[in-house]
N, C-alpha and C positions, 0 to 999 in steps of 0.2 A: 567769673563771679563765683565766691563761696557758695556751699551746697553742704544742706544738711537733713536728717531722717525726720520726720513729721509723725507726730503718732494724734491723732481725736479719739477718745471715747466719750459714750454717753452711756452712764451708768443709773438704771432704771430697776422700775419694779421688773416682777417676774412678764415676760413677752411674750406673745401666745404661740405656741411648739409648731404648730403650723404655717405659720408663716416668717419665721425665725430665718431660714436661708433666704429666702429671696430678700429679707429686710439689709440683712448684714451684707448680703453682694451689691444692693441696690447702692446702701449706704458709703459703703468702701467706692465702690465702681464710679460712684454718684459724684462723690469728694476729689477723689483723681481726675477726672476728667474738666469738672469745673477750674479745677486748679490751672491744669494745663490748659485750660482755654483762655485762662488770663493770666498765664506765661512766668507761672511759677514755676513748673516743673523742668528741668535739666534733661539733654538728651538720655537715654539708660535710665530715666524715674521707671520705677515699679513700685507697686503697690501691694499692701496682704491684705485680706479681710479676715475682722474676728469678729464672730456672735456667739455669744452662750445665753443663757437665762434671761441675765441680769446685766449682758451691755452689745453696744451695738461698736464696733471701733474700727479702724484701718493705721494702718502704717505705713507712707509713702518716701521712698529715697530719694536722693537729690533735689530737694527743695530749696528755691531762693530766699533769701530774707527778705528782699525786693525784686518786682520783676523789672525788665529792664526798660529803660525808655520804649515806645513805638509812636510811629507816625499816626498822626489822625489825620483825614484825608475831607472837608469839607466842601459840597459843592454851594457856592453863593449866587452866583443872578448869570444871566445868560449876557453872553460877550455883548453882545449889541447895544443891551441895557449899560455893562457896566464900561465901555470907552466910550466915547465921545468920536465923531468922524475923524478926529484927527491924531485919535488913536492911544490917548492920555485920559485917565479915569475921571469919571461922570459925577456930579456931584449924589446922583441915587446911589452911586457906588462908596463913596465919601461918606455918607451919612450911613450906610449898611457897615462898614468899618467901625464906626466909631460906635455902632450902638453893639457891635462884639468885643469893645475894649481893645480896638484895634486900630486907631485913626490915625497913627503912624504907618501904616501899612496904604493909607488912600494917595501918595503921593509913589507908592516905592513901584518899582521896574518890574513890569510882567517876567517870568521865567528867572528873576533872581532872589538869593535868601536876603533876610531881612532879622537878621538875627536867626534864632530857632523856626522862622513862619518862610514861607515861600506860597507865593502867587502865582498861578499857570490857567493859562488856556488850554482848556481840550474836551473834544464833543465827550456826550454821554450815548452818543448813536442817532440823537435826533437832531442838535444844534449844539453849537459852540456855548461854551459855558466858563465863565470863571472859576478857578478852585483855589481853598486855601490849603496849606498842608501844615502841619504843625507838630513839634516832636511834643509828646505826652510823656509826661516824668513816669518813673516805672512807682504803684502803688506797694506802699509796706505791704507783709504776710497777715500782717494783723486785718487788713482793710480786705483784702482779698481772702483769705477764709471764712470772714467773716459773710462774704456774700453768697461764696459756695456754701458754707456749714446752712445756713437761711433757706438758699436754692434748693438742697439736696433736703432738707428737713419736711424742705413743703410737697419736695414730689415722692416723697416713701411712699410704695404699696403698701398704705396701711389699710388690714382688710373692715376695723371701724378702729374710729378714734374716739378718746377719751377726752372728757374736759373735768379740768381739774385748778386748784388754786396756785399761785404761785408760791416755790419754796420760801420764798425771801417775803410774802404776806401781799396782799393783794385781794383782787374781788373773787370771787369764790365762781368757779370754772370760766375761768379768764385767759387758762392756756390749755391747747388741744395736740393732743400727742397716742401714741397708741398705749404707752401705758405711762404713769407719772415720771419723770425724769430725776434722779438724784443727786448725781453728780458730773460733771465737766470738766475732761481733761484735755488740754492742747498743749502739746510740747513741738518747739523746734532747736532738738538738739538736747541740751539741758536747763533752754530758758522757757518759762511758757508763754505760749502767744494770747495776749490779750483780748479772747473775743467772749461772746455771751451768744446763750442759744437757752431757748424754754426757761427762761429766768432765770440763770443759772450762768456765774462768769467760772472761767476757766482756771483750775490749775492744776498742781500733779497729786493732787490724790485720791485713788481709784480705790475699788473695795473688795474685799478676796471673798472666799466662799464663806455661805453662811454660817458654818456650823465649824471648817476646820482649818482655813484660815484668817486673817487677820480684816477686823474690819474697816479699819484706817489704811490703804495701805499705798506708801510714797512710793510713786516711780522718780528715779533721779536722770533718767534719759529718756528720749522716745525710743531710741535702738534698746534697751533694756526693757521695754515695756513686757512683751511677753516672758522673759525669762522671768522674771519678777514677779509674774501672777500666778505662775506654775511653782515658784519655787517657794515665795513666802507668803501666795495667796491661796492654792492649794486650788489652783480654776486652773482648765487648758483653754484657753481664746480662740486658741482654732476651730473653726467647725471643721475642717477637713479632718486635720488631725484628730480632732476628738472622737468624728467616725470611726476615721483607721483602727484607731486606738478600742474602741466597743468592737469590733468586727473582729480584730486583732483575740481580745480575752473571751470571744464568746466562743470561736474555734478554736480556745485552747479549754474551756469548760466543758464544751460540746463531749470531751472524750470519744473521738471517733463516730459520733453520731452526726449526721445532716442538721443543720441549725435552718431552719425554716426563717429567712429574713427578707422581707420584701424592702424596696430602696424607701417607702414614702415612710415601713415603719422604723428602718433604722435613722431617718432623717427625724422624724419625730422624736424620737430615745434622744438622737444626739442633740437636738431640742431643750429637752427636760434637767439635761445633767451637767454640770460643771467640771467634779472630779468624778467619771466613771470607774463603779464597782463591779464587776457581775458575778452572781450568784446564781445560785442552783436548787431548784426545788423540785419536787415530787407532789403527784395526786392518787387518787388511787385509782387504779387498773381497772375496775368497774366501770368508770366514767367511758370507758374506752365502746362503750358500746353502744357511744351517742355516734354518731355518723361524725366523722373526722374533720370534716371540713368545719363544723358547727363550734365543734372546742379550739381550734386553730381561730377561729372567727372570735370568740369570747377571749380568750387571750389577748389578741391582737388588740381590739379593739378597744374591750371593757379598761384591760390592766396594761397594756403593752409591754408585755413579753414575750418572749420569743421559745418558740414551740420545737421540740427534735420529735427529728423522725429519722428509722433504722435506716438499713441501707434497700430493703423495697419499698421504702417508702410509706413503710405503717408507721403510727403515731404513737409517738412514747408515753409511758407515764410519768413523763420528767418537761420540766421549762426551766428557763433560763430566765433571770430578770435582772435589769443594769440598776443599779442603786445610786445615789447622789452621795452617797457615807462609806468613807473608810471606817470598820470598825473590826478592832481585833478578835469576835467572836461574831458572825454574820446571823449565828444561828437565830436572835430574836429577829430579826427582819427577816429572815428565809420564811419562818414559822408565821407570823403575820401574816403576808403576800400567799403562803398555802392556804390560812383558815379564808381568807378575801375569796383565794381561786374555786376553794370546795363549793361556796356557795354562788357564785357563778356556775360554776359546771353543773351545779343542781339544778338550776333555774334552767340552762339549758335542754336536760333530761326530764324534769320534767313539763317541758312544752315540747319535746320530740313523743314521748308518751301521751301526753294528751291529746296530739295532731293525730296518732296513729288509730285513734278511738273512733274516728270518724272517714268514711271514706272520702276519698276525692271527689266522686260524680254528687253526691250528697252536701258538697260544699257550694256548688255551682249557682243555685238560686242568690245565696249571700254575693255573689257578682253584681246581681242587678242595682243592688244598692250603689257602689265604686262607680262615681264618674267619670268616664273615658275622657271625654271633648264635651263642652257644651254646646255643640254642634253636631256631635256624632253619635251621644247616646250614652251608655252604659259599656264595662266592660264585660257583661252579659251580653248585650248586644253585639259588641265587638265577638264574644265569642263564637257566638252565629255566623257571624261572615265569615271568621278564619275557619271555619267547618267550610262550609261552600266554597272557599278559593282552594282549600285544600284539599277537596275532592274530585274541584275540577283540572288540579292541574296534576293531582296525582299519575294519572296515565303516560302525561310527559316526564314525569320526573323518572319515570320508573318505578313506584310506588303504588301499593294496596289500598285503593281507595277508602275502603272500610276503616284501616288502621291508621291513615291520615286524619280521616274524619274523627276518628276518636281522640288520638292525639292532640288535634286542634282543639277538641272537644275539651281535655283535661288541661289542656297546657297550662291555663292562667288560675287554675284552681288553688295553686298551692300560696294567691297573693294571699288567702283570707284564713292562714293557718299562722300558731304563733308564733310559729317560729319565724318565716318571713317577716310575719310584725316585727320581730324583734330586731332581726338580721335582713335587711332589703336584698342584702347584695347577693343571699342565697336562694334566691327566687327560682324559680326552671329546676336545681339541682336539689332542693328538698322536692318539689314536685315528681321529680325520677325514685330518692327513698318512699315516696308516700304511694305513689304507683306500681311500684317493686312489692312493699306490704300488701298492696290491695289484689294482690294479682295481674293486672294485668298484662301484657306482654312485652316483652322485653322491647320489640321496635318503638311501640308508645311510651314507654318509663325513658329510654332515650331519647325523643325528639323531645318529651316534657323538655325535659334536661341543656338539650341543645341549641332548643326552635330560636333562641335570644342570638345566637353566634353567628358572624362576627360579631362581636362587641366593640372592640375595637382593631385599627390600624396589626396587621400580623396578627391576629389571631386565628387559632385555628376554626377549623368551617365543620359545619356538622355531617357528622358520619352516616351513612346511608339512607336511602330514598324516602322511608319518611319522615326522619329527622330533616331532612332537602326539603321537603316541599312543606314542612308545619311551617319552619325559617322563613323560606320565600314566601307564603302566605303571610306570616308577621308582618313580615316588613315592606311586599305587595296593598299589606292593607293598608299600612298608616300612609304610605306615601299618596294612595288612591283617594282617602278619605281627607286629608290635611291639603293635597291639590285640590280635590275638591269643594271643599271650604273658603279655599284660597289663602292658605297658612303656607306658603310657598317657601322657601330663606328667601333674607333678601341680602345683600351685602354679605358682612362675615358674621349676620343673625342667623342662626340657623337653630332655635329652642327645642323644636320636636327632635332634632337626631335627623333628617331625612339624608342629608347627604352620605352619613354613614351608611341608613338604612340603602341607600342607592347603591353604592359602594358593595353591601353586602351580597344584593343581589346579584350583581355582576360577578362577583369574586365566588358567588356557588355553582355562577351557570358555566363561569371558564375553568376554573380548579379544579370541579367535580366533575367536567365533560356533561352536560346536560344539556341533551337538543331539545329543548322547548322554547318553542317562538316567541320572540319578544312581545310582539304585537298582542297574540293570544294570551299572555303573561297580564299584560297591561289591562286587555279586555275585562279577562277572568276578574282582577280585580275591582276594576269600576263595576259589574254585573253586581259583585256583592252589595253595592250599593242604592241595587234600585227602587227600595222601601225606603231609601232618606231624603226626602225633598231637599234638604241643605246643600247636598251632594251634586256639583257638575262634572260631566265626565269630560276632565281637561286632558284627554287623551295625547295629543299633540304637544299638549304642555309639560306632562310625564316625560315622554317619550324622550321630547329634546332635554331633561333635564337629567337623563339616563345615557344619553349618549355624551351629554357634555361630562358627567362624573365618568363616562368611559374613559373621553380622550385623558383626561387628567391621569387614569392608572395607566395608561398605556405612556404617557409622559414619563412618566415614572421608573417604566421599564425599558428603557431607551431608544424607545421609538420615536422617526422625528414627524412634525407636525404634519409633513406631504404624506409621510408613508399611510399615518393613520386615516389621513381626508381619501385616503385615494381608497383604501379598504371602507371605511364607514359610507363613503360617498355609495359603494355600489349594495347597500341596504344591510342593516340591524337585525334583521329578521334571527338567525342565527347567533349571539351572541358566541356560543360556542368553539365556534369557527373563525374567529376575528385571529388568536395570536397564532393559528397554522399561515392562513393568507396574510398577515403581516410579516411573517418567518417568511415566507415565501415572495413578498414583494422585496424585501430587504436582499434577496437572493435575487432576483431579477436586475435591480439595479447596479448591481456588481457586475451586469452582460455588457460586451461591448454596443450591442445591438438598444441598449433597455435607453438612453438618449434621445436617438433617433425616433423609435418610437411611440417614443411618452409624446414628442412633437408631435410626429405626426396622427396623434389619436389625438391631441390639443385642436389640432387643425379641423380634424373631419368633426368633433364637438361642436364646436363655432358653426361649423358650414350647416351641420344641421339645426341648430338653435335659431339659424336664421334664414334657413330654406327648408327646414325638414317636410313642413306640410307639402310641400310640390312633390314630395317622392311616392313611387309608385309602390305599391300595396305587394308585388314582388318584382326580382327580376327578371325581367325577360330576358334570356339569352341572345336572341336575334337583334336585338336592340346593340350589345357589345360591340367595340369596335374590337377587331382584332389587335394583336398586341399587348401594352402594357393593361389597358380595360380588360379583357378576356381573360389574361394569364392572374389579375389578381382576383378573378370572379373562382377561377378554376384553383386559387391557391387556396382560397378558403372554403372551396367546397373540400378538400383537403384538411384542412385544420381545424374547422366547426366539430367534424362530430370526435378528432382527437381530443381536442379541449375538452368537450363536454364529458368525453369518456373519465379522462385526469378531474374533470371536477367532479363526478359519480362518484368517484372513488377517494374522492378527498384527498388525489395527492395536487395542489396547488400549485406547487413549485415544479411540477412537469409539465403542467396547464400553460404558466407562462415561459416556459423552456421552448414549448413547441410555438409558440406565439413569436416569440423572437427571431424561429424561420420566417418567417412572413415580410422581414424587414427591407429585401431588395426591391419583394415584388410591389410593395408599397410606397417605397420611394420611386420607382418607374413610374408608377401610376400617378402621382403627384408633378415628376419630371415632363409627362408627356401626354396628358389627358389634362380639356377645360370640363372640371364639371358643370359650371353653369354655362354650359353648351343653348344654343339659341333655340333648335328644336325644344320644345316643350318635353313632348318623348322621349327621347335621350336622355333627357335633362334629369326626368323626374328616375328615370332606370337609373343614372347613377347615382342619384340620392338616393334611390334603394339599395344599391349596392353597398354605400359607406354606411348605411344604418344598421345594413351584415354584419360588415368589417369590424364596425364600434360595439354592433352586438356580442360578436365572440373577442373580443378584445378587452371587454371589461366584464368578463364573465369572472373573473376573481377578484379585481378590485378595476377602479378608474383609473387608467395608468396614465391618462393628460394631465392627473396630479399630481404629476412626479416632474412633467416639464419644468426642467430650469431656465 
């Protein structure tokens, strides 16, 4: 069957820069697939996607003009109903025929065609059933895009929609779209396909850039479509390309300097612009003594420009800005976008000058006012607790009580300065500039700075002991205080951040090597809450919700699900210590002896789970029978205090090195010893003995959880 290139666009007002890619992949991705699901598309179809400003489009090859017949498969009444005992159709059957336009079919022959229809018996898994089959003419393109273009229109992530009048006249916000819709193009090939979408029927003419190309402008193929736009419409359609292309002339502008481009702000740029310019402006060198991150921020943010910096990474008095205009003298728009940027960087400088007017601890009452929870209080209040989690846990962390306490003390101070007003996202790292000014000591202007980190997925974790423990207090608290509430996630709800905040703390106590007890951890922070009657100490409920975000990172890093139950099984208490005895179980299983083993500790588990209480409080040696009983008493009066010596010392993987000797004497004892022996005494001595065995045996992790 002939096959030819498909090009849709939907040609609209301006689309908003933020959500411009996901719309144009949606849209493309959206229209191919519907296609092909109703058997347009030819083996080898591919598809492009284009979004710029002002349209949303795809272009897919190998497209049918029709798709081709397919069978349709109908199940009608169940066999019994539709023959009769003697095996020739029923008149229920007869009348169900003819009320589907089909009462030539109530006389024809099970299992043979009937023209294009055929009749067959066959179960659907529960009883026998009649079915019809029937070949379905293949529908034009016109029929079938029309149902994708409709399908695909109604499911765009649009982040709101607009309602607006119909082009062609109509009632006034009667069609809903994300921005008004202006023209509709559908070509197959060089004919166009007859459909309609947002009031609007389809043909070929699209519309170039506002300002330097044409604004009628014919495509005469859909394979011509993009050459066409770039060439007499003065628009590049690609988003791909359009980036390359900005990313392309900003490191050739840059002149050897670092071009500061984050991906979300060059997706946004390439958002905004159809035919990308970029130019090159200057501020003046004074501005430079606003804190770096703050002019980079007003850039980005206010103007979206893009910011150099040298090669250490100090901040130029020069930016870069992508333009929507070819013009043969740039200099009036460079000059524009500078006088715009002065007065930006002014407003920046002075709310870093006015912030410095007042100190930090001075700001702190203005807290009480900022509602934390309404459950929980104030972030004045919250600040009180993160002082008390982070004095008490300072000791473990390694950390100066005093300079924790103050830390926590300042940390949140710098929300009610204007510059975080202005800028949220600089929260923590003006509070380290305003702390820096105030004097205080360099450990507290850091943890200010850090106590938020992780923030997210790979990011880096904060540097030294009380920057560790402000951190773990942060995010100790919320998790303490929102479990306590019962603001838990539920599903893939999770509004407060907890699982990250979960995440974080794990990733400070394994990264950073921090032996502070989980439990202790947990405590500390419900303690902060004993002045909030709101507050239950769902201790248990933390706990497991901290072990399950464990197993998840340890998924992650390619541990498999036995390795982790078998370390987590033998207690949390240590997070610290989890990826050495993981390392070290993963090592274990690689023995020829670690099998064996794992059984037989699976074995003496059970045995004590459902006799343990009969075992004797120790054992008594005279009680042993000699042989395999005695030799495995004397094996592990042997490897009890090696183990423990290898777990002292934190090497792991020697612990269960030496545990692996034990392997003979413990299949003897299984081969040739009944423990539930008739004597009572005996009985209960060898259930002490296996409660030894299981004791030093899962001194690094439960290795029954490793039985296969």
């Amino acid at each position: 069957m002939a096959t030819a290139t498909l090009t849709v666009e939907l040609l609209t007002e301006e689309l908003p820069p933020k959500a411009l890619k996901s719309l144009g992949d949606a849209f493309a991705g959206g229209l191919a697939a519907a296609l092909a699901a109703r058997g347009f598309l030819d083996e080898g179809s591919q598809f492009a996607t284009f979004a710029t400003p002002r349209r949303l489009a795809a272009t897919i090859t190998r497209v049918r003009a029709v798709a081709p017949d397919a069978e349709v498969t109908e199940k009608l009444m169940p066999a019994k109903v539709a023959l009769g005992a003697d095996g020739q159709p029923s008149q229920a059957f007869a009348k169900k025929m003819a009320g589907l336009g089909r009462a030539h079919l109530a006389t024809a022959t099970l299992d043979a065609a009937a023209g294009p229809d055929r009749l067959f018996v066959q179960s659907d898994g529960k009883a026998d059933y009649v079915w019809l089959s029937t070949l379905a003419k293949g529908a034009p393109l016109a029929t079938g895009l029309q149902q994708a273009l409709d399908a695909v229109i109604e499911k765009l992530p649009i982040p709101k929609v607009m309602r607006y009048a119909r082009p062609d006249g109509g009632y006034y916000n009667d069609i809903a779209f994300v921005r008004p819709a202006q023209r509709l193009v559908a070509l197959l090939g060089d004919a166009v396909v007859p459909v309609r979408a947002l009031g609007l029927d389809a043909g070929r003419v699209s519309g170039g850039h506002r300002f330097l190309g044409r604004r009628d402008l014919e495509v005469a193929t859909a394979e011509a479509y993009e050459a066409t736009l770039e060439a007499e419409g003065k628009v590049i359609p690609s988003f791909a390309k359009r980036r390359a292309a900005i990313v392309a002339a900003l490191g050739k502008a840059a002149q050897g300097s670092t071009v500061i481009m984050p991906d979300a702000l060059l997706d946004e740029v390439t958002a905004l612009v159809e035919w990308p310019v970029v130019c090159a402006g200057t501020f003046d060198r004074a501005f430079l003594a606003v804190p770096q991150e703050c002019l980079i921020l007003t850039m980005q943010q206010n103007q979206k420009y893009f910011a150099l910096a040298d090669a250490s990474g100090r901040l130029e008095p020069r930016f870069l800005l992508v333009s929507n205009l070819a013009a043969d003298d740039p200099a009036a728009i460079v000059g524009g976008n500078e006088r715009v940027l002065r007065a930006r960087l002014a407003d920046a400088r002075f709310f870093f000058d006015q912030d410095r007017k007042a100190k930090l601890d001075t700001r702190l009452p203005r807290l009480d006012a900022i509602v934390y929870h309404n459950k929980l209080g104030s972030q004045g209040q919250r600040v009180l607790r993160l002082r008390a989690i982070a004095k008490a846990i300072a000791p473990d962390v390694g950390a100066d009580p005093a300079l924790a306490d103050r830390a926590a003390q300042l940390a949140k101070a710098d929300l009610v300065t204007d510059m975080v007003g202005e800028f949220p996202e600089l929260q923590g790292l003006m509070g380290r500039y305003y702390a820096q000014h105030d004097g205080e000591p360099a450990a507290v202007a850091d943890a200010i700075a850090q106590h938020y980190a992780p923030r997210f997925a790979g990011d880096a974790l904060p540097e030294g002991p009380v920057a560790q423990a402000v951190a773990l207090a942060d995010k100790l608290e919320a998790l303490a205080g929102l479990f306590g509430v019962g603001a838990q996630p539920t599903g893939d709800k999770d509004p407060f951040g907890l699982r990250r905040a979960a995440l974080g703390v794990l990733r400070i106590l394994i990264e950073k090597r921090i032996a502070a007890p989980l439990p202790g951890l947990v405590a500390a922070a419900f303690g902060a809450f004993d002045g909030v009657p709101a507050v239950k100490p769902e201790t248990q409920a933390l706990t497991g919700f901290l072990a399950d975000r464990l197993r998840g990172h340890l998924r992650e890093l390619s541990y498999t699900a036995n390795q982790i139950e078998a370390v987590l099984a033998a207690g949390l208490t240590r997070v610290d210590l989890v990826p050495d005895r993981l390392a070290a179980v993963k090592a274990f299983e690689a023995l020829p002896e670690s099998d064996a083993l794992a059984a037989a500790n699976k074995r003496i588990v059970n045995i004590l789970k459902k006799s343990g209480a009969e075992a004797a409080a120790a054992v008594d040696r005279t009680l042993l029978a000699p042989g395999a009983e005695h030799d495995l008493w004397q094996a592990f009066q042997v490897l009890a205090p090696a183990v423990d010596a290898a777990c002292a010392r934190g090497d792991w993987t020697a612990a269960l090195r030496e545990l692996a000797t034990a392997k003979p004497a413990v299949d003897r004892f299984f081969d040739d010893v009944m423990v539930m022996a008739d004597d009572p005494a005996v009985r209960g001595n060898r259930l002490a003995l296996l409660a030894g065995v299981a004791s030093t045996m899962n001194r690094v992790a439960d290795i029954s959880r490793l039985a296969r």
